[in-house]
ZATOR-342826 format. One record per residue: residue in one letter; x, y, z of N, C-alpha, C in turn. Coordinates in steps of 0.1 Angstrom, whole numbers, padded with zeros to 4 digits, always signed. Example, Ala and Ser with C-alpha at 12.3 -4.5 7.8 and 13.67 -1.06 7.14 Angstrom:
2
a+0132-0057+0078+0123-0045+0078+0132-0033+0078s+0128-0022+0071+0137-0011+0071+0129+0000+0079
END
This chain:
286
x+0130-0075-0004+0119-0066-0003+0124-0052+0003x+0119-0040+0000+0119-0032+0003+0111-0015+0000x+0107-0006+0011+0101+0005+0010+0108+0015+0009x+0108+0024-0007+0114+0036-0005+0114+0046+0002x+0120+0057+0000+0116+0071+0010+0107+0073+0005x+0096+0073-0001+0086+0080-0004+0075+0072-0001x+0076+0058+0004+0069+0050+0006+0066+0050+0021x+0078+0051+0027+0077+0052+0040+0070+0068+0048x+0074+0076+0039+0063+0092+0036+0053+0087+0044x+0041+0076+0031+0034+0073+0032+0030+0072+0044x+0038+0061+0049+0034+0049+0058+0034+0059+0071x+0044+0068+0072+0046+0072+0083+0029+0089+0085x+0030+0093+0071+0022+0102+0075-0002+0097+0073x+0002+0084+0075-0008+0072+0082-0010+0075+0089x+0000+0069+0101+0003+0072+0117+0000+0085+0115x+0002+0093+0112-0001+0110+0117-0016+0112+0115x-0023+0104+0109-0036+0107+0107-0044+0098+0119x-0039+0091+0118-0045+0079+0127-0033+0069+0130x-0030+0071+0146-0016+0061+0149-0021+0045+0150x-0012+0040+0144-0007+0023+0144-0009+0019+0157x-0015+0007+0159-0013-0004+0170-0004-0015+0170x+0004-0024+0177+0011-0032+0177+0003-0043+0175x+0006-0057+0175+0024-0057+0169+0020-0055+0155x+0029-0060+0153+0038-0052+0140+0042-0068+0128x+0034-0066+0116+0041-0079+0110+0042-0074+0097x+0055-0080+0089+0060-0074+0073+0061-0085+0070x+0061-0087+0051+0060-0096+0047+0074-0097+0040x+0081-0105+0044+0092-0102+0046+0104-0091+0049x+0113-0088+0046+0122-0081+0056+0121-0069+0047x+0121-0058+0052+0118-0044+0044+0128-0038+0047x+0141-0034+0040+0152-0027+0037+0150-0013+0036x+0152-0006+0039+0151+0009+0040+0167+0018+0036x+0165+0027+0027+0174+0035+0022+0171+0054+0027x+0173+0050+0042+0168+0058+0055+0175+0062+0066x+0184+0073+0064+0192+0075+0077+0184+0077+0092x+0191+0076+0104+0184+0078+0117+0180+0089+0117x+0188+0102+0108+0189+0119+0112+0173+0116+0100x+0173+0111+0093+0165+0112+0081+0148+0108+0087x+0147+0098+0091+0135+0091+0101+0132+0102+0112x+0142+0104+0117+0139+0116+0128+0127+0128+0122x+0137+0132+0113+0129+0143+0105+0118+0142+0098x+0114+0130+0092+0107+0129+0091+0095+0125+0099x+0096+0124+0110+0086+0120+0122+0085+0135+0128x+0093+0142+0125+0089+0157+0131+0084+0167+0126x+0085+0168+0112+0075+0175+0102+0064+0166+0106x+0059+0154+0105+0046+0150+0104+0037+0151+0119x+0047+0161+0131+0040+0154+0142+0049+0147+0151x+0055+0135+0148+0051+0126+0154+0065+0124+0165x+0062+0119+0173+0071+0121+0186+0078+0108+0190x+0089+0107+0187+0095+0096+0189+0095+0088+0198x+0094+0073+0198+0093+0064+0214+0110+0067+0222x+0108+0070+0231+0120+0068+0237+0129+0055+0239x+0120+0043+0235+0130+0029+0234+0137+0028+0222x+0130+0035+0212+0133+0034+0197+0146+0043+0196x+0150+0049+0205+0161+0056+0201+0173+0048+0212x+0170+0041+0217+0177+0030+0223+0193+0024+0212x+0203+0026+0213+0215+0019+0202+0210+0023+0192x+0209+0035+0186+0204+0043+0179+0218+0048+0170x+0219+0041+0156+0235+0045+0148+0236+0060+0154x+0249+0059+0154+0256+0072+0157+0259+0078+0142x+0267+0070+0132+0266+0075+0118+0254+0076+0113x+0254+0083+0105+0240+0084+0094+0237+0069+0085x+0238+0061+0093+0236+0047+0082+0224+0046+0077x+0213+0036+0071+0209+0031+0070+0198+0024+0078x+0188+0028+0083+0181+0018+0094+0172+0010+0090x+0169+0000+0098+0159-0011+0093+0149-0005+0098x+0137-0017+0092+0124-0011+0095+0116-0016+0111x+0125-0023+0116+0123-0026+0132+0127-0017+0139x+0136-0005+0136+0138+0003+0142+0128+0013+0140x+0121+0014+0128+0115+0026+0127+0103+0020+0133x+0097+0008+0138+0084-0001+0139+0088+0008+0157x+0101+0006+0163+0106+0007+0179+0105+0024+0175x+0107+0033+0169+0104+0045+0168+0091+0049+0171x+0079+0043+0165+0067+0046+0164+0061+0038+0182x+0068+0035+0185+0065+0027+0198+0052+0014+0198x+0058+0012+0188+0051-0003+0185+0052-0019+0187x+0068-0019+0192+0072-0029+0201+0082-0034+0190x+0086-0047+0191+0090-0053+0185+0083-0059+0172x+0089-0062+0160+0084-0063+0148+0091-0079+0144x+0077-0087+0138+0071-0101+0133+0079-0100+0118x+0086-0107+0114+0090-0105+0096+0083-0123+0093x+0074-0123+0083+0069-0135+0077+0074-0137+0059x+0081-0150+0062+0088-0149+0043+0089-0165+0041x+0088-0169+0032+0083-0187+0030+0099-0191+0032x+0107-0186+0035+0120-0194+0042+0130-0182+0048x+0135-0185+0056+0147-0184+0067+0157-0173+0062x+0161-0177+0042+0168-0170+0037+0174-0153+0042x+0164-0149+0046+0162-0134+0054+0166-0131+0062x+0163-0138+0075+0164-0141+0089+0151-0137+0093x+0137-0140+0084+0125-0142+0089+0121-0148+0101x+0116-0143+0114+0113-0152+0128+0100-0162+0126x+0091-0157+0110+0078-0167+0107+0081-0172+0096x+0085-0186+0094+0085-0196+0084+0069-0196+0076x+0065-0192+0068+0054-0196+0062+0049-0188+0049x+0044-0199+0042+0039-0200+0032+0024-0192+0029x+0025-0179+0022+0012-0176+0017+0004-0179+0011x+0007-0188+0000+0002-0199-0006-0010-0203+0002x-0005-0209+0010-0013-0216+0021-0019-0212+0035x-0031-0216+0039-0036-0208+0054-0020-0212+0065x-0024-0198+0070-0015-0199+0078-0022-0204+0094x-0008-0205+0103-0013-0217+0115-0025-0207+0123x-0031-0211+0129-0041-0207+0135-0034-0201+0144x-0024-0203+0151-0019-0196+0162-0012-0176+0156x-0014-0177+0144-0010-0162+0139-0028-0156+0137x-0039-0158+0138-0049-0151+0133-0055-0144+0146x-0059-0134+0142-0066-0122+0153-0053-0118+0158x-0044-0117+0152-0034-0110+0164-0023-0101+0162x-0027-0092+0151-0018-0082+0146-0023-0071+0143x-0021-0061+0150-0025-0040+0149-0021-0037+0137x-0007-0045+0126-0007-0038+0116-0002-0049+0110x-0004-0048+0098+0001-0059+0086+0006-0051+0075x+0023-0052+0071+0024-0040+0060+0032-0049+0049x+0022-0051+0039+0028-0058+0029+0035-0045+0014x+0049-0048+0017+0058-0035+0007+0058-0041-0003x+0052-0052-0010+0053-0056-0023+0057-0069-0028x+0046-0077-0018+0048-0094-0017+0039-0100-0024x+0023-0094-0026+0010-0099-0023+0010-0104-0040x+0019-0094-0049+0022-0096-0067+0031-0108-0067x+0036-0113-0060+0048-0126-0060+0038-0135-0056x+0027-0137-0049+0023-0147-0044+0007-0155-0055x+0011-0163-0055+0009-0176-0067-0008-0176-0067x-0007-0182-0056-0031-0176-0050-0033-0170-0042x-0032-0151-0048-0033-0141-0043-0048-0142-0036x-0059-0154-0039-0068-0152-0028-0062-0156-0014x-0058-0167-0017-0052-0171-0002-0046-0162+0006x-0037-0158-0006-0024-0145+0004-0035-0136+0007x-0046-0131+0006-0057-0117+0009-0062-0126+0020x-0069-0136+0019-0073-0149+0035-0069-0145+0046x-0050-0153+0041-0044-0151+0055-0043-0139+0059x-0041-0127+0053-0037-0112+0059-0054-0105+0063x-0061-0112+0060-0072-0104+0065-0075-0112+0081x-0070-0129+0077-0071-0136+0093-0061-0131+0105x-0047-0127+0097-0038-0125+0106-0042-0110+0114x-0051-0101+0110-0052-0091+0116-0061-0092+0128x-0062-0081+0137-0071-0082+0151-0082-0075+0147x-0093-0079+0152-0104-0065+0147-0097-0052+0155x-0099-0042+0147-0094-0026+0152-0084-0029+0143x-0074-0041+0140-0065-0036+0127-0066-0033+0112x-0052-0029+0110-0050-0026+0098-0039-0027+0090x-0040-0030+0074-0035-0035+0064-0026-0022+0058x-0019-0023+0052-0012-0015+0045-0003-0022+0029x-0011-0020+0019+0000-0028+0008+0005-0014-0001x+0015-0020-0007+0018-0011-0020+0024-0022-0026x+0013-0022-0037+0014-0028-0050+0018-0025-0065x+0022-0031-0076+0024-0031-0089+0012-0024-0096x+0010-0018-0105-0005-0013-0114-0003-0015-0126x+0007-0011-0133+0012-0009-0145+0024-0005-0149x+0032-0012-0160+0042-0009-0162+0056-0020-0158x+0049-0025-0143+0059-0037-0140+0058-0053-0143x+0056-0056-0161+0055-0068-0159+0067-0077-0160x+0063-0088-0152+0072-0101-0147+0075-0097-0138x+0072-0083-0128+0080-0081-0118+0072-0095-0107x+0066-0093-0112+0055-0105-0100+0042-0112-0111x+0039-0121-0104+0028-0134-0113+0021-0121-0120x+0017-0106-0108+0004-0106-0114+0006-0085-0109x-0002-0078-0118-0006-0068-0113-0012-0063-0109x-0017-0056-0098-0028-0056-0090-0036-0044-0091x-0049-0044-0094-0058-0033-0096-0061-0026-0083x-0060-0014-0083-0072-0009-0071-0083-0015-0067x-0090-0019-0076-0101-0022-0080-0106-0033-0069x-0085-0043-0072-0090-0053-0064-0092-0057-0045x-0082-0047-0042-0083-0041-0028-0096-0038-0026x-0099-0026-0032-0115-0022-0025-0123-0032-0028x-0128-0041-0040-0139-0046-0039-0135-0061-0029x-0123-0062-0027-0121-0073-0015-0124-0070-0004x-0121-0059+0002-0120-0051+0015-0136-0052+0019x-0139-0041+0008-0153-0038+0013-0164-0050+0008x-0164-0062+0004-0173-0071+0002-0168-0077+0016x-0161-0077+0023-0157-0088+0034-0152-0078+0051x-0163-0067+0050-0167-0054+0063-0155-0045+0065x-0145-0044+0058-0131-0039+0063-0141-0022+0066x-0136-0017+0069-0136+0005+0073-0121+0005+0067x-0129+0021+0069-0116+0028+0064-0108+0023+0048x-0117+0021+0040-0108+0012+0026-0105+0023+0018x-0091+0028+0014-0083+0036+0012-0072+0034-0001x-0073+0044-0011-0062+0041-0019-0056+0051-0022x-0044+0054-0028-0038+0063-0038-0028+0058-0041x-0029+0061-0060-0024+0056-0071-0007+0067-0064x+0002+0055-0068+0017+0064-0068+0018+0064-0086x+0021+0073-0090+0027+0080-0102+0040+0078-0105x+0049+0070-0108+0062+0072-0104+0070+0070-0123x+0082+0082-0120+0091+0077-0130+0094+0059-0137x+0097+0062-0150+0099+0047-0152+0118+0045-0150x+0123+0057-0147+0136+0056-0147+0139+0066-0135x+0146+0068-0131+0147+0065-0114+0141+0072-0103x+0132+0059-0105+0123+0059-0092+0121+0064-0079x+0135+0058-0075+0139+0065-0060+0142+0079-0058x+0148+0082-0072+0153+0096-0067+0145+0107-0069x+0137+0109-0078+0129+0116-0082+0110+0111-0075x+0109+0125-0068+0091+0127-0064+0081+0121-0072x+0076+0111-0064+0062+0107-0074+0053+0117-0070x+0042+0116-0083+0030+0118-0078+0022+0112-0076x+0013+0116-0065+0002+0107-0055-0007+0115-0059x-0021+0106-0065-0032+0111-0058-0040+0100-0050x-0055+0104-0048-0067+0099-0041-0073+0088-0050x-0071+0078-0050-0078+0068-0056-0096+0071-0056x-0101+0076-0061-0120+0084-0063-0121+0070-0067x-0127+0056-0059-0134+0046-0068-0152+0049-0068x-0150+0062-0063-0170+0062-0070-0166+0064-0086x-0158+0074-0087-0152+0072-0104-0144+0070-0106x-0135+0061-0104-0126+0056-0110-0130+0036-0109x-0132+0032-0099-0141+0022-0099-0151+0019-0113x-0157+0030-0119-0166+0023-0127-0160+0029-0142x-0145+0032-0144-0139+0033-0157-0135+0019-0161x-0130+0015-0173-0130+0005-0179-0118+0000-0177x-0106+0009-0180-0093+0002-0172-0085+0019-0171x-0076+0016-0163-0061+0028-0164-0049+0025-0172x-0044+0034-0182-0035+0031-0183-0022+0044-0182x-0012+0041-0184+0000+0046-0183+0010+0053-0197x+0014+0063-0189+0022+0069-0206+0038+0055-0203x+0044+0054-0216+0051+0051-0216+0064+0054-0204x+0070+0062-0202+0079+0071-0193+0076+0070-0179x+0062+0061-0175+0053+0060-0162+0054+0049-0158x+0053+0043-0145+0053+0036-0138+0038+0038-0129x+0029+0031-0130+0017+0030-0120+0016+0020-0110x+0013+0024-0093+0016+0014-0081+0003+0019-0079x+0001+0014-0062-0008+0016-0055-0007+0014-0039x-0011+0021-0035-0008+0023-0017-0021+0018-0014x-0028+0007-0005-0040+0007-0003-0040+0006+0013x-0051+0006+0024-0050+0007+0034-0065+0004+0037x-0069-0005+0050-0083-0007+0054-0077-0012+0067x-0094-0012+0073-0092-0016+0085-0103-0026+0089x-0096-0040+0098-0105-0053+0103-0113-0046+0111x-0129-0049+0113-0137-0048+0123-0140-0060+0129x-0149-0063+0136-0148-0076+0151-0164-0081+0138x-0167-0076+0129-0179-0081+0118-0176-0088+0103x-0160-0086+0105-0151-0085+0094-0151-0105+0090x-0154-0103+0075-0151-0116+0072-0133-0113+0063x-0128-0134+0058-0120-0134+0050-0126-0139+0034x-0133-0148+0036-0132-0156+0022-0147-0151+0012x-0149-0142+0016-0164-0137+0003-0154-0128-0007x-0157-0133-0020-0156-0135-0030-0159-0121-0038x-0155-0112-0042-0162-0098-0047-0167-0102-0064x-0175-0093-0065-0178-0090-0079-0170-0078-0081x-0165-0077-0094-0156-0065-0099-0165-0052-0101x-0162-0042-0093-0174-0032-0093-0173-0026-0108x-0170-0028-0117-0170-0021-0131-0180-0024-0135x-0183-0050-0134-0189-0052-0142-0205-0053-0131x-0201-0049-0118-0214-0051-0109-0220-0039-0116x-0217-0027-0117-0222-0013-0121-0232-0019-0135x-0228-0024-0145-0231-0028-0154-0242-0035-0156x-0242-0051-0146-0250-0060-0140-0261-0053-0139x-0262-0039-0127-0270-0034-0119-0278-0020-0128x-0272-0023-0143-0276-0009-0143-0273+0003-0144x-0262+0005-0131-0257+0019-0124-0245+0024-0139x-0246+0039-0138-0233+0046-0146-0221+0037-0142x-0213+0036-0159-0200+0038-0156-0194+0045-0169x-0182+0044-0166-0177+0053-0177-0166+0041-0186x-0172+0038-0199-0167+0028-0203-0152+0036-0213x-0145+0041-0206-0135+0046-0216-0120+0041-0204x-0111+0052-0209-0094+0047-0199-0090+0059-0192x-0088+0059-0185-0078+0073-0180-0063+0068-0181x-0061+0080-0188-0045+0078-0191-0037+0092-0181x-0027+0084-0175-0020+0090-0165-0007+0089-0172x-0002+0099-0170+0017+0102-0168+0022+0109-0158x+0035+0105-0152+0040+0113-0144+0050+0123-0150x+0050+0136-0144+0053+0147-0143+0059+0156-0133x+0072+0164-0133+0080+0165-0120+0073+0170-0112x+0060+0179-0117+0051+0185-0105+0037+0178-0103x+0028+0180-0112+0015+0176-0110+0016+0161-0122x+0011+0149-0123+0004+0139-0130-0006+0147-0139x+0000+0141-0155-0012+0144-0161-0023+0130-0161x-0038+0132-0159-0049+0122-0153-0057+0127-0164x-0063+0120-0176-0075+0125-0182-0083+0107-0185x-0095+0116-0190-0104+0103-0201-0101+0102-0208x-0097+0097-0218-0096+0093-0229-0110+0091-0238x-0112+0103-0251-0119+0098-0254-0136+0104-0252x-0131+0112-0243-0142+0121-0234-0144+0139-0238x-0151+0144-0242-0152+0158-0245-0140+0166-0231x-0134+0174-0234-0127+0181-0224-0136+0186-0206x-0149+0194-0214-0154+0198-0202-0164+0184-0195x-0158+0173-0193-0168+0163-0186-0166+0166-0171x-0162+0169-0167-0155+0170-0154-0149+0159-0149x-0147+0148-0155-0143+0138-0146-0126+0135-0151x-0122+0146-0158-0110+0148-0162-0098+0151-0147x-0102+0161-0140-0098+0163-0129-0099+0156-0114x-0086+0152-0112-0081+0147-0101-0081+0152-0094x-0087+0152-0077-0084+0161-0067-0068+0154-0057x-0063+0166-0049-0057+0160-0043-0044+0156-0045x-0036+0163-0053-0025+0157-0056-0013+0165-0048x-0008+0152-0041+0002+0157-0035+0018+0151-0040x+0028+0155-0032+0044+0149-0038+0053+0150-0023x+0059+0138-0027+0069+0133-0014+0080+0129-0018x+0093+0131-0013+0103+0126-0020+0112+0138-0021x+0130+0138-0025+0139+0147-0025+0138+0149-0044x+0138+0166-0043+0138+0172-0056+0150+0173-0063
END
């Protein structure tokens, strides 16, 4: 497993909106292609002020740092890695498949799954346990598959399915933006990000992708002390439908682009307005 630089952008300019609570649990071990001088700087453009423990045996070369160091940067303590075996050097043995032991639930400020929740077999279970493992006042962080990566994992994960799980079961704060990314190299070239809009984008039919594109998704919510795990969502496309309410039964077709994403309807007169995306930002080395 692992979070690129432009992932950890993300993660880090989170914390700048709203800082993280401890502890700290990853779904398995999260590799980072992230110097110490590199982390630094980026905690300083966004703000954010280094723990002074985190710089504790701090490489002296420009290596590489793990993401326990950047977890001891943000001054969040020591960092929980959970992976269904050892192979890693995971400190939590367990299976998301399965409920996890009661002794891991209510008890984690952040849960940041970099791209496990698509590998896992009964993705209800795996949404269960991570919604049990969090504390009320926490919060989740995934970045998942959308389009473009099949067999990377059982399964591709909609927006769709984040918020209408989140918010059928009390989460706050339920948050997305679509990553835009090259289908050929990823890492090194800027995605574009925007604002997942599910008042409209929620009630379109599906998204798809130019060939040349790769579609992810960054999602983010937060447990409240009202917060359930196991209620069951209706897909807000076909609740909209059920109920009546507009939706826009067509696709939005996205490609990435070195500056802006092109985002349209498909299928829609030019001046609908719902052609335009607000919000588009870019992270990553040009």
């Amino acid at each position: 497993m692992g979070i690129p630089t432009q992932g950890i952008g993300l993660l880090l300019a989170e914390y700048a909106r709203e800082p993280f609570a401890g502890p700290v649990m990853t779904y398995g071990m999260q590799t980072m292609n992230l110097p110490m001088d590199g982390a630094l700087w980026m905690l300083r453009v966004l703000g954010i002020l280094p723990d002074e423990l985190g710089m504790l045996g701090a490489p002296a070369e420009p290596h590489s740092i793990d993401f326990a160091r950047l977890v001891r940067l943000l001054g969040l303590g020591d960092l929980n890695v959970l992976d269904v075996s050892a192979y890693e050097n995971a400190d939590i043995v367990a299976d998301l498949n399965d409920p996890v032991p009661r002794e891991l639930c209510d008890r984690y400020g952040l849960i940041v799954d970099g791209g496990t929740m698509e590998h896992v077999f009964d993705v209800r279970q795996g949404m269960v346990n991570t919604a049990d493992m969090l504390r009320p006042g926490g919060r989740v962080v995934h970045f998942s598959p959308v389009n473009n990566y099949v067999n990377h994992g059982f399964v591709q994960l909609s927006p769709t399915f984040y918020h209408d799980y989140y918010t059928a079961n009390g989460f706050e704060d339920v948050r997305g933006i679509m990553l835009v990314q090259p289908r050929d190299h990823a890492l090194s070239q800027p995605w574009n990000l925007f604002n997942y809009d599910h008042e409209t984008m929620g009630g379109v039919n599906s998204m798809c992708c130019e060939e040349d594109t790769q579609l992810a998704v960054y999602f983010t919510a937060r447990k409240t002390a009202a917060s359930t795990s196991s209620r069951v969502p209706m897909q807000t496309y076909f609740a909209r439908i059920q109920d009546g309410r507009p939706t826009v039964p067509h696709k939005f077709a996205i490609g990435h682009r070195v500056t802006n994403p092109r985002v349209e309807l498909l299928d829609l007169p030019q001046d609908d307005g719902l052609a335009t995306v607000a919000s588009v930002v870019h992270f990553g080395p040009r």
